[in-house]
C-alpha positions in Angstrom: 52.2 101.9 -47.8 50.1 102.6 -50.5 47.4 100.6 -52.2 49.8 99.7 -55.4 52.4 98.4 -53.4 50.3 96.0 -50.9 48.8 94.3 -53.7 52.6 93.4 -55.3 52.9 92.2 -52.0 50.1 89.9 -52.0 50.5 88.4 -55.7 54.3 87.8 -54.5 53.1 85.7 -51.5 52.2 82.3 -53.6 55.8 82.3 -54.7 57.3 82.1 -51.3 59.4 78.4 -51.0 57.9 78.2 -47.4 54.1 78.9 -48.4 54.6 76.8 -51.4 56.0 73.4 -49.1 53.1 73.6 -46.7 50.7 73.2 -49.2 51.8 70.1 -50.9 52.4 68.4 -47.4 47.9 69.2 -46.5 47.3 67.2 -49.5 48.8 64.4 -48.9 47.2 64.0 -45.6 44.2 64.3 -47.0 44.6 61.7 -49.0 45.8 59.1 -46.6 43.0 60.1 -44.3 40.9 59.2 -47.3 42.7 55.9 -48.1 42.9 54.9 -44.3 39.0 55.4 -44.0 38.1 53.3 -46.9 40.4 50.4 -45.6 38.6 50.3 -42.3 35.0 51.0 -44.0 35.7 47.7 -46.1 37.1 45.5 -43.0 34.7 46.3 -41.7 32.1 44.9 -44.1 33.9 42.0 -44.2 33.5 41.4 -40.9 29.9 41.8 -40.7 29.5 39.6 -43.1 31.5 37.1 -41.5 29.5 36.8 -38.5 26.4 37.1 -40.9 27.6 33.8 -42.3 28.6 32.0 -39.3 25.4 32.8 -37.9 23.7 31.1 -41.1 25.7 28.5 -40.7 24.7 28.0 -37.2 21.0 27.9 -37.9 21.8 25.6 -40.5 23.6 22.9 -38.1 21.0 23.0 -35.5 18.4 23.0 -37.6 19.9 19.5 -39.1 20.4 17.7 -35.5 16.7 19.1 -34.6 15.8 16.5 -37.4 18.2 13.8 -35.7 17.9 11.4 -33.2 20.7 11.7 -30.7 23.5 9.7 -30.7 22.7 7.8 -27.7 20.2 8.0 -24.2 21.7 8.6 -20.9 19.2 9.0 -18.1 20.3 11.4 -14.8 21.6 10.0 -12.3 19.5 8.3 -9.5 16.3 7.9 -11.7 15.4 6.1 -15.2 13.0 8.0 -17.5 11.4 5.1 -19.0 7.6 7.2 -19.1 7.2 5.7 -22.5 7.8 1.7 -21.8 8.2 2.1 -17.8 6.4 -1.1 -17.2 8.3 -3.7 -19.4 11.1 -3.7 -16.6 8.1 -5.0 -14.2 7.9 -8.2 -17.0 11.5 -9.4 -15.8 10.3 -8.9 -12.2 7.4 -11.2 -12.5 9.2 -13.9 -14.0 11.9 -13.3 -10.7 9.3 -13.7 -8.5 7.6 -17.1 -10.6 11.2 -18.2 -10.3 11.7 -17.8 -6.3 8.2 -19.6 -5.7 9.9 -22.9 -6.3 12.4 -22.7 -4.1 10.5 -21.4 -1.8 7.8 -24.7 -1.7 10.8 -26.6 -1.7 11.5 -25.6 1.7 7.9 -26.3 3.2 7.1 -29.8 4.6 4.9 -32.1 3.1 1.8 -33.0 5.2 1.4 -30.4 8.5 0.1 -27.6 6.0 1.4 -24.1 5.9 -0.3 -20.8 6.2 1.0 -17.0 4.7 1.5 -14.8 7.7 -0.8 -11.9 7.1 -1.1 -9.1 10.0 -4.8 -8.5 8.9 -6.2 -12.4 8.8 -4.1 -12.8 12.6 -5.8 -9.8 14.1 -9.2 -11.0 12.4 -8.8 -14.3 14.1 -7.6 -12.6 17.4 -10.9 -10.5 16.9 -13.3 -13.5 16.1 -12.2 -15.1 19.3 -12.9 -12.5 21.5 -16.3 -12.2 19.6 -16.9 -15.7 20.4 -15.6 -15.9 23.8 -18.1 -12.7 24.5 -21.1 -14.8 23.2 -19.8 -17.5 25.7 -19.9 -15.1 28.9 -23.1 -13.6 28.4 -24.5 -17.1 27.9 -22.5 -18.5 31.6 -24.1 -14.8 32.9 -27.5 -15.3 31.7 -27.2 -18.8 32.8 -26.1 -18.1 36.2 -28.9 -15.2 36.8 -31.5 -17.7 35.7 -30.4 -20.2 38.2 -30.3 -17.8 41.0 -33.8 -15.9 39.9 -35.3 -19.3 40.0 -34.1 -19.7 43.1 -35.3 -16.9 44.6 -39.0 -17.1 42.9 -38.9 -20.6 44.6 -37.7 -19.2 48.3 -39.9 -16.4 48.4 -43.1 -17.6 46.5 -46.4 -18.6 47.6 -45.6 -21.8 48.9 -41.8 -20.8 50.0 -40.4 -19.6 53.1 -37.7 -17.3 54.3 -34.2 -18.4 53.5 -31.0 -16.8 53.7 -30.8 -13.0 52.7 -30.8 -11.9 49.1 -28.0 -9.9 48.8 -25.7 -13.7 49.7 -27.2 -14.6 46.1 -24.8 -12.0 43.9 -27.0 -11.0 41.1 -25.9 -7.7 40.6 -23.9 -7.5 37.0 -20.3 -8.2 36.7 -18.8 -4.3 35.5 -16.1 -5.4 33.9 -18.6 -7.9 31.6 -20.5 -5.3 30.7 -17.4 -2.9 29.7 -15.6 -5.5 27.4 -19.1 -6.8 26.0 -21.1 -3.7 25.4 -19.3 -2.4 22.0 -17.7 -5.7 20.6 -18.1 -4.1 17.3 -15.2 -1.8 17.6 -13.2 -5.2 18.0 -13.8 -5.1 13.9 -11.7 -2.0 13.2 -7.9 -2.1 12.1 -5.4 0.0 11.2 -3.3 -2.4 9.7 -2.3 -1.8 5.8 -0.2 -3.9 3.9 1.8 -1.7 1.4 4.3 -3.2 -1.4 7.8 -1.6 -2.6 8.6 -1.0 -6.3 6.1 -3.7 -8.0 3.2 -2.1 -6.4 0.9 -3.8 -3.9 0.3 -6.7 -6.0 3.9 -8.0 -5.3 2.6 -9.8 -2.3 -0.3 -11.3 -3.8 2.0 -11.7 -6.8 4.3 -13.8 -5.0 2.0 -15.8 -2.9 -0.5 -16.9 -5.9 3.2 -18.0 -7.4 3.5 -20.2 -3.7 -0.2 -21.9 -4.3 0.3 -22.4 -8.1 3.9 -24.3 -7.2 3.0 -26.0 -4.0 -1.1 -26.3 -3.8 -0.6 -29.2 -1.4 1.8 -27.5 1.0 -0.7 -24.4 1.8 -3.3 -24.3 4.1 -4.1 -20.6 3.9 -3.1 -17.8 1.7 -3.4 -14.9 4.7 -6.4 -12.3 4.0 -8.7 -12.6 0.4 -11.3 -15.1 0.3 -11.5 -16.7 4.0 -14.8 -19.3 3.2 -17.6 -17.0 3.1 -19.8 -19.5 1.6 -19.6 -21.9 3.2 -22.4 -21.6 5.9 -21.2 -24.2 9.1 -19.7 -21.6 11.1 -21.9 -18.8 10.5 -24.8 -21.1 11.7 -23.2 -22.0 14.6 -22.8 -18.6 15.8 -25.9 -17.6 15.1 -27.3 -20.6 16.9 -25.5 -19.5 20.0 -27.1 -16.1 19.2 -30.6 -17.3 19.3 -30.1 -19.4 22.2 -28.6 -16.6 24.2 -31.3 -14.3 23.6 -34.1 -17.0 24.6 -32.2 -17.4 27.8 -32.6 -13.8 28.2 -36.4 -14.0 27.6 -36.7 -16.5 30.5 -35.0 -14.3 32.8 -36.8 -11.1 31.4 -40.0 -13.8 32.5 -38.7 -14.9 36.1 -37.9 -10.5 36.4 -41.4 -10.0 36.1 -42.6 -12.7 38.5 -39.8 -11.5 41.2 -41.6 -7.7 40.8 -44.9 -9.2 41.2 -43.7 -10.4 44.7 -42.0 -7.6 45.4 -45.5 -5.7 44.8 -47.1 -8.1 47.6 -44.3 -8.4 50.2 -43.9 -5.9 52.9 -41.3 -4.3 54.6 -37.5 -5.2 54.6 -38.4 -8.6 52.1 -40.2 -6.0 49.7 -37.1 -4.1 49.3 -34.6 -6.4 49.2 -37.3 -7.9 46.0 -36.9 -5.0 44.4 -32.9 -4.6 44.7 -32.8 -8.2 43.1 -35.3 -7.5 40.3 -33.2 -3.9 39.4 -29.7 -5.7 39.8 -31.8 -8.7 37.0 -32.7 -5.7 34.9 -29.4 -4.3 34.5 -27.4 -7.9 33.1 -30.4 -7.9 30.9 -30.2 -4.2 29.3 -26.1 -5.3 28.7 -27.4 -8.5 27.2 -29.5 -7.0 24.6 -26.6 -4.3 24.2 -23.9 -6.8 23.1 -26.4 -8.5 20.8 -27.5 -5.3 19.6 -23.5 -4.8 18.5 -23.0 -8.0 16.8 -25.4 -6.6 13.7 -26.6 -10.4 13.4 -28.4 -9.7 10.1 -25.7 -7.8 8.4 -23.6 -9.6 6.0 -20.5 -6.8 5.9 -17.5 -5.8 7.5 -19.2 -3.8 9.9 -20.4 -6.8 11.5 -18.7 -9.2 13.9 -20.5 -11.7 14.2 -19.8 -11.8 9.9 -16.5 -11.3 10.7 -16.5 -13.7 13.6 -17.7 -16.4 11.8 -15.0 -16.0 8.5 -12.3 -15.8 10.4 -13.0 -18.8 13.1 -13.7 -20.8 9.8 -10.1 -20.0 9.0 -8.8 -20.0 12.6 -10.2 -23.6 12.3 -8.3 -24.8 9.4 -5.1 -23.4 9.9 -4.9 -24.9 14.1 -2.0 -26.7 13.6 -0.4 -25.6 10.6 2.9 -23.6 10.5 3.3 -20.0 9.6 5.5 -18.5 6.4 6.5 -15.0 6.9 7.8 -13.7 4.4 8.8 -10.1 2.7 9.6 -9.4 -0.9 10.8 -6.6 -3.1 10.7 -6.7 -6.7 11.9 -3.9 -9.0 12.0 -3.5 -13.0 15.1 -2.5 -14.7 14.5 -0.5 -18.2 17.1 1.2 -20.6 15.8 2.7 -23.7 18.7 3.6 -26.3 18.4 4.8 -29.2 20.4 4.3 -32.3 20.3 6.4 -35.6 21.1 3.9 -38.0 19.4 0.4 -35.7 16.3 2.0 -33.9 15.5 1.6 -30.5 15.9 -0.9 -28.4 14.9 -1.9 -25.3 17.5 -3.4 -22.2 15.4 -5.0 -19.7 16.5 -6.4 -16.1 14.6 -7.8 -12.8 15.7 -7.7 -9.5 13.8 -9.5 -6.1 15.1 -9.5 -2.5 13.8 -11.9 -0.7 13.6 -13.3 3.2 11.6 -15.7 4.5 10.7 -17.6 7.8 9.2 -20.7 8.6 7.1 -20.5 12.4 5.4 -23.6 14.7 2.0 -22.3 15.6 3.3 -21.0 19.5 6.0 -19.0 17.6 8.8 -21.2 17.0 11.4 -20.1 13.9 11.9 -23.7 12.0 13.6 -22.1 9.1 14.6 -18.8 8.1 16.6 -17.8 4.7 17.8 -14.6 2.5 17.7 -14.6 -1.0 18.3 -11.9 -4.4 18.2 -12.6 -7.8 19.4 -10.2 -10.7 18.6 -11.4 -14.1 21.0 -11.0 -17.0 19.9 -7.9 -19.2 17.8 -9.1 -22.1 17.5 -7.1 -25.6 14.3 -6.4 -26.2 14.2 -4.9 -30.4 11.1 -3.0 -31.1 10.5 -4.9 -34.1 9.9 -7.9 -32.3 12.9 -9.7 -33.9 15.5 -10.0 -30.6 13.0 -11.2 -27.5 12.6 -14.7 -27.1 9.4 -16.0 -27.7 8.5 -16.7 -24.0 9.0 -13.4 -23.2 6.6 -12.1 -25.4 3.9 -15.0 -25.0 4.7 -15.3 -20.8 4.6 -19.3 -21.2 7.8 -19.9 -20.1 8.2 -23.5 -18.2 9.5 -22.4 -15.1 10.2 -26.4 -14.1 12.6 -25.5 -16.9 14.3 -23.2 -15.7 14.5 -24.6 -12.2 
C-alpha cells in the first residue's frame, strides 16, 4: 500500500459509527466521576463540621455545670463525707448523752453512795493494798527479829547463861517475804487503757460528768481523775508507818552489832552458832531497806507506790460500802450536707447512744442491770442561722425540760 492511500485511510477513521459512539460514552463517565467526587468532597465537609460543632457544644455544656453546684449530695455507701462540718453530728450526741444521765440517777439509791466502775482506779486500789499490807509484814518481821535478837543478847550476854540452841529461835528470813516485798514498785504498772467508740475518748468522761452534774448526791466516786491528792491524812499515815519501820530496823541493825560483838568473844560451837544468827539478822535487814528503797518515799509521781498507795487507799476508804455502776456507752454523730442551687446548703443533723448499765453490791452482786438507745429526730440545721433552734446553737437547753 502506498503512502497516498494509508493516509485516506486514516482521515476516514473518525467517521466510522463505531469509533464515533465510544467516544461520546468516555465523556460522560468522566463527568459523573467528576460530579460523584464533588458530592462526597462536600458530605464530607459537612460532616466535619458537624462533629466540630457538637464538640463546641460540648465544651460549652460542661463548662456551664463546672460553674454549678450539683443538683443534690449523695455520699458512698458505708461512709459520710462530712470533712467540712464532721463534728456538728457530735453536737446531737452530746445532748443524747446529757439526756440519758437522768435516767440513769434515777435508778441509783439515795443514801448508800455509788461509785463509776473504772478498771484503772480498781487495780490502783488492789495495788495500794498490797503496798500497804507489805509495809505491815516487814514491820511484824522486824518486830519479830527484834524480839528474838533481844532474846538472844539477853541468853548469851555477860550476865546470861546457856539456854536452848539458837537455831530453835528461827531468825533466818522468810523467802517468800523477801520475793513479794523486794520490787513492790512494779505493783504500780498497768496495762489497762480505756478507749471510747465514735465520740472519742471523752464519751466516758462525757457521760459520767453528765452522772455528777444530775445526781451529785448519789456519787461517791467518779472511777480514775482526781482521787484526793491533797488532802494529806493518808499520805501521813503511810509515811508514819514508813518511819517507824525503818527505826525498828535501826534497833535491830543495833542489837546485830552487839550479837557480833559476842560472837567475837565466844568460843567454839556458841561462836558459831553467834555468827549464823547475826548473818541470818543481816539478811531480813538488807530486804528491809530493799522494800523501802522501792517505795520512792520522797517522790510525788506515778512511779511511786507509796504516792500511789496513799491516793488510792484514800479512795478505797471512801467508796467501802458504796455500790459499783458499770456502765458502757457509745455515742455517734449523724451529718448530711445537701446542697441546693436555688436554697444553699443545709445541714441534717442526728445523734445516736447505746447504752447498758449495771448496778453492783461491793462483793459483786448485780442489783440492777438495763439496755437503752436513743435516736434523735433529724434537725435542719440552715447555714444562715435562720432554721436551728436557739438552744442548739447557745447549748442551754433545760434538760429537766426535756425529761
Amino acid at each position: 500500500m502506498g503512502f497516498s492511500r494509508l493516509l485516506a485511510v486514516v482521515l476516514l477513521l473518525p467517521l466510522h459509527p463505531a469509533l464515533a459512539q465510544t467516544r461520546v460514552d468516555t465523556h460522560a463517565i468522566n463527568n459523573a466521576l467528576a460530579l460523584g467526587y464533588q458530592a462526597s468532597a462536600d458530605a464530607l465537609a459537612a460532616q466535619r463540621g458537624a462533629q466540630a460543632r457538637a464538640a463546641i457544644a460540648e465544651a460549652e455544656r460542661d463548662a456551664l455545670l463546672a460553674r454549678l453546684p450539683p443538683a443534690s449530695s449523695k455520699a458512698p455507701a458505708g461512709e459520710m463525707d462530712v470533712s467540712r462540718f464532721g463534728a456538728a453530728g457530735l453536737v446531737k450526741a452530746f445532748d443524747l448523752a446529757r439526756e440519758l444521765a437522768p435516767e440513769v440517777c434515777g435508778a441509783l439509791p439515795a443514801g448508800s453512795g455509788t461509785v463509776i466502775h473504772d478498771p484503772l482506779s480498781t487495780q490502783g486500789v488492789v495495788t495500794a493494798r498490797i503496798v500497804n499490807d507489805g509495809i505491815a509484814q516487814m514491820s511484824l518481821g522486824l518486830e519479830q527479829q527484834a524480839r528474838q535478837l533481844q532474846e538472844v543478847i539477853d541468853r548469851h550476854g555477860p550476865a546470861g547463861t546457856r539456854a536452848a540452841p539458837l537455831s530453835a529461835l528461827g531468825l533466818a528470813v522468810v523467802p517468800a517475804v523477801v520475793r513479794s516485798l523486794a520490787d513492790i514498785s512494779a505493783l504500780a504498772r498497768t496495762d489497762v487503757i480505756a478507749q471510747g467508740i465514735a465520740y472519742g475518748s471523752g464519751a466516758r468522761d462525757l457521760f459520767t460528768t453528765a452522772l455528777a452534774q444530775s445526781c451529785p448526791d448519789k456519787l461517791a466516786g467518779l472511777g480514775s481523775g482526781y482521787l484526793g491528792e491533797l488532802d494529806p491524812a493518808q499520805h501521813e499515815q503511810l509515811v508514819t508507818r514508813v518511819r517507824a519501820l525503818m527505826l525498828l530496823r535501826g534497833q535491830n541493825a543495833g542489837r546485830v552489832a552487839v550479837i557480833e560483838r559476842l560472837a567475837d568473844a565466844a568460843k567454839g560451837e556458841l561462836k558459831r552458832e553467834l555468827g549464823r544468827v547475826a548473818d541470818g539478822a543481816q539478811e531480813l535487814l538488807k530486804a528491809a531497806d530493799a522494800f523501802v528503797e522501792s517505795l520512792k518515799v520522797g517522790e510525788a509521781s506515778d512511779r511511786s507506790p507509796l504516792y500511789n498507795a496513799a491516793r488510792y487507799l484514800g479512795y478505797a476508804n471512801r467508796a467501802r460500802t458504796a455500790l459499783v455502776l458499770d456502765f458502757d456507752l457509745r455515742l455517734e454523730g449523724l451529718t448530711l450536707v445537701r446542697d441546693r442551687l436555688f436554697t444553699g446548703q443545709k445541714l441534717h443533723l442526728s445523734g445516736v447512744a447505746f447504752l447498758w448499765y449495771r448496778l453492783h453490791e461491793p462483793d459483786g452482786t448485780v442489783r440492777l442491770a438495763k439496755a437503752a438507745r436513743r435516736i434523735t429526730k433529724p434537725v435542719e440545721v440552715d447555714l444562715r442561722g435562720e432554721a436551728a433552734p436557739a438552744d442548739f446553737w447557745t447549748g442551754t437547753a433545760d434538760t429537766a425540760a426535756r425529761r
